[in-house]
N, C-alpha and C positions, 0 to 999 in steps of 0.2 A: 568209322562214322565221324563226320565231322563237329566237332564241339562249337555249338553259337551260343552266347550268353544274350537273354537281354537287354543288356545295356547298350551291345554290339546293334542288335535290329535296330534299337530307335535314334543308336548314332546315325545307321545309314537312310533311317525315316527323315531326321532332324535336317539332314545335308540338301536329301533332295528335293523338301519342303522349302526349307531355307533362301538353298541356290550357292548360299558360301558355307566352309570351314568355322569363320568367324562369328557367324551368326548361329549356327549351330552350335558353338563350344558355346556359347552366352547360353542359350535357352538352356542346354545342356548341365550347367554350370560345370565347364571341364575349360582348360586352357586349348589353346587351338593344337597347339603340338600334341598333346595326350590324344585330340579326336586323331588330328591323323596318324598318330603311330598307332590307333587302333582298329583305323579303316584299312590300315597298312596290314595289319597282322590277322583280320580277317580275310582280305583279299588273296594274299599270301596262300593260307589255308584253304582259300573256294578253288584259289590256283587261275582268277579268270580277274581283270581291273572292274568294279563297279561304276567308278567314276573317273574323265577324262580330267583331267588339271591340267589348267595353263594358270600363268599368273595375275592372270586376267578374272578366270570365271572356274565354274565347275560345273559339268553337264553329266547326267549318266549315263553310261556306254548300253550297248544291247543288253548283256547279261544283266547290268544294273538296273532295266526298265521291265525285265523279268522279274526279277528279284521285287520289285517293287510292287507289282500285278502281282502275285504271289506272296507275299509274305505282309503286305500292309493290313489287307482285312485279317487273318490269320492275327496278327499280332493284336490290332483292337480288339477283338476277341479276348485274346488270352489278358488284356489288360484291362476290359470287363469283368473277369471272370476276378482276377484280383481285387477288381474296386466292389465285388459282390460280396468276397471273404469280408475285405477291411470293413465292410456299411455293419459286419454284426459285432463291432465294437461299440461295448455303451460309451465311447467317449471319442469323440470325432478327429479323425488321424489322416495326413496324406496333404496332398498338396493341389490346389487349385490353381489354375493359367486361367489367366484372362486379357485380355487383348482388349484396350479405350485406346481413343483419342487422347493427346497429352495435356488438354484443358480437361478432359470428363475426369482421370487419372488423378487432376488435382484435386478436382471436386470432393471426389470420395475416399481419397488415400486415410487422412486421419479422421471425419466421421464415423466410417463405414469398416475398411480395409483394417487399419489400425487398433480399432475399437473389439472387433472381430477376431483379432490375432491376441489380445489381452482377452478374450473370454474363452479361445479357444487354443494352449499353446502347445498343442501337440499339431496341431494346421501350421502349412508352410501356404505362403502367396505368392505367385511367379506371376507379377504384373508387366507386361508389353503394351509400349504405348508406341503408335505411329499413327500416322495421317489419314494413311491410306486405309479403308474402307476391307478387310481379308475377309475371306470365308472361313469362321471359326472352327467349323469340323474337318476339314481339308486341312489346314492350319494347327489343329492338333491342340484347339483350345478351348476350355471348361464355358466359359461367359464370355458375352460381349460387351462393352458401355459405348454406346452411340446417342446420337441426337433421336427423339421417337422417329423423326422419317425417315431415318437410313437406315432402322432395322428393319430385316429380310423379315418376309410376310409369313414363311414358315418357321418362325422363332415363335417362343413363348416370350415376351416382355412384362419386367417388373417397372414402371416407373420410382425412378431415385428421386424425384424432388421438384420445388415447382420452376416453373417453366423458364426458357432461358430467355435474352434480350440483348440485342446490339446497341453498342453505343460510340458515334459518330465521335472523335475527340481530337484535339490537336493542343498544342502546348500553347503559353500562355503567351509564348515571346511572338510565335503565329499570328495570332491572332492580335496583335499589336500591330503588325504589318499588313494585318490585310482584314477585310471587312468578313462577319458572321453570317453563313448561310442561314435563309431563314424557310428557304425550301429545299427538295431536296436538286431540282436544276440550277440553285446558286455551285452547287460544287462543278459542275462545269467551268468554271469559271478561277477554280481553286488547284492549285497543287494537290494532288495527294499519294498517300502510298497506298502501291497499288500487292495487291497478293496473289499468289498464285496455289491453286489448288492441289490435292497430292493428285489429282488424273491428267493435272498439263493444264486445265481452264484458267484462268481469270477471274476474280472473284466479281460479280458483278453486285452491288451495294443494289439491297432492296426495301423499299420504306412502305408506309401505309398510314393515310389518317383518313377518319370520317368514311369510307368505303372508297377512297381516291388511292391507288398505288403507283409505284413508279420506280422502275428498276434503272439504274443507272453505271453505264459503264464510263470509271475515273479515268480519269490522266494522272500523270507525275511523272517526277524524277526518277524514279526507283521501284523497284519490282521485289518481293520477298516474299518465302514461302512460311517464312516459320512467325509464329507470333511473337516472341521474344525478340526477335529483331527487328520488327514492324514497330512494336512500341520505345524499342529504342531509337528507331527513327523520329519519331510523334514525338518525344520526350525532348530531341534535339533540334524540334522545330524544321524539319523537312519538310511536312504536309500537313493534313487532314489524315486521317487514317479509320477503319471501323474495325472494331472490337467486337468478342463475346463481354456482355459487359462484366463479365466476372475476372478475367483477366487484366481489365484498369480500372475495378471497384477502388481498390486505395488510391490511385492515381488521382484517380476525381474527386474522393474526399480529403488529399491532402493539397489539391487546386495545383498540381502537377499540370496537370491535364484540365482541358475543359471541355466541357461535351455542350455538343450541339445538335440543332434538329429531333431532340429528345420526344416531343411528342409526335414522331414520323414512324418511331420505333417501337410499336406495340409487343408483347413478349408472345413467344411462340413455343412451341411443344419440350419441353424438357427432356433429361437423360433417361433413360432406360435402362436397365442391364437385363440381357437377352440370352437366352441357351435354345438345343433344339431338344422337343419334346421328347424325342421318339429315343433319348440315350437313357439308359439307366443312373439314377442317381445315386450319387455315394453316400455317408451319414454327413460328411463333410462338408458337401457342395447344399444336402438338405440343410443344413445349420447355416450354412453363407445366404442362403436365398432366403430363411426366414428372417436374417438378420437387416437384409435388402428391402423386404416389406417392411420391417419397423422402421427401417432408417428413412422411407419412402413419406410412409403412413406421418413420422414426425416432422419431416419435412414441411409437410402440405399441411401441417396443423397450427404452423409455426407465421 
């Protein structure tokens, strides 16, 4: 009979969710060499390759899309049935995945996340931040933090806090050379950096006053996807740029930055952190979600 450990299944879970070695060893917390000398020494033992490797990619072979069909629900199962043991500990143990945005990520890292792990230090947090928009349960993750309208309609959503707001800004030496938009059609007329979305789109800059809107696709020099680079453009006087305004809250109060068109920008639905109903809760994840409504509740009080 063949001997499969555990750790062996959710390596080969981790790979095919993933798509890489490397991003699996991460979630994993394993060096990449350890995953594959152990996808190595499973394979070995099944006697059949799970996954095709070039140096390029990793795709899985037949036997591995068997293995997959088979053995993924089977395993969520058995790792129910462990998070059903651990929930009868009086003191809340195990480790939560949650998957934000890497602005939502800042947001609540030391409020929330932080504050959380000092009340509770037998909990581990395994935060993944990327762009892109995943399917949390497919994805293999506890919680989501998204903006209210990009969480999926069959989530349960906690709101984090009050609502968010863009903020239009450019540096100071900018706008020494060139005149202040005081609508939002002056920015036609303006440099700016432009951003690109994590699905491929174009970020297209949307404003609002008095019941008047106006969406506006920019021009510039330069095209970026991440926000840390966008504001280091802004900062070095390439363009106009727009912001979560939380991300150049210091900027603008230390006149880095100057923000403009500010009353075009009315503030819209804040974060949420989202799970789906229908999975059984740990004592764990119930202590993280209570902790989510106070942090919520004080938020909006504030």
């Amino acid at each position: 009979m063949i001997q499969v450990g555990l750790t062996e299944l959710d390596a080969v879970m981790a790979i095919a969710h993933r798509g890489t070695f490397r991003a699996a060893a991460i979630d994993l917390g394993l060096s990449t060499t350890a995953l594959s000398h152990a996808i190595g020494k499973l394979e070995a033992r099944l006697g059949v390759r799970l996954f095709n490797r070039t140096t390029r990619s990793v795709s899985l072979t037949n036997a591995g899309r068997i293995f997959i069909d088979r053995v993924g629900p089977a395993l969520q199962d058995i790792h129910g049935a462990l998070e059903d043991v651990r929930a009868q500990r009086d003191t809340p143990a195990g480790t939560i995945r949650i998957n934000a945005a890497p602005f939502a990520a800042r947001e609540i890292l030391a409020p929330l996340i932080l504050d959380f792990l000092r009340r509770y230090p037998d909990m581990r947090v395994d935060l993944v931040t990327e762009g892109r928009l995943v399917d949390i349960v497919a994805d293999g993750f506890d919680l989501g933090v998204r903006v209210e309208h990009l969480v999926p309609s069959d989530m349960i959503a906690i709101p984090l806090g009050l609502p968010q707001r863009y903020a239009v800004v450019a540096s100071p030496d900018y706008f020494q050379r060139h005149p202040k938009p005081l609508v939002p059609t002056d920015l036609l007329n303006h440099q700016c950096v432009r951003v690109r979305l994590p699905d491929g789109a174009l970020f297209r800059w949307r404003f609002e006053k008095s019941g008047q809107t106006a969406q506006i696709d920019v021009d510039g020099p330069i095209t970026l996807d991440e926000a840390s680079l966008a504001r280091t453009a802004a900062l070095e006087g390439v363009g106009i740029c727009c912001f979560l305004e939380s991300n150049v809250r210091a900027d603008i109060d230390a006149g880095r930055l100057i923000r403009v068109l500010e009353d075009w920008t009315p503030a819209f639905s804040g974060l949420c952190l989202y799970y789906p109903g229908r999975r059984h809760l740990s004592a764990g994840l119930k202590a993280f979600l209570a902790a989510a409504r106070d942090h919520g509740r004080g938020a909006r009080a504030r």
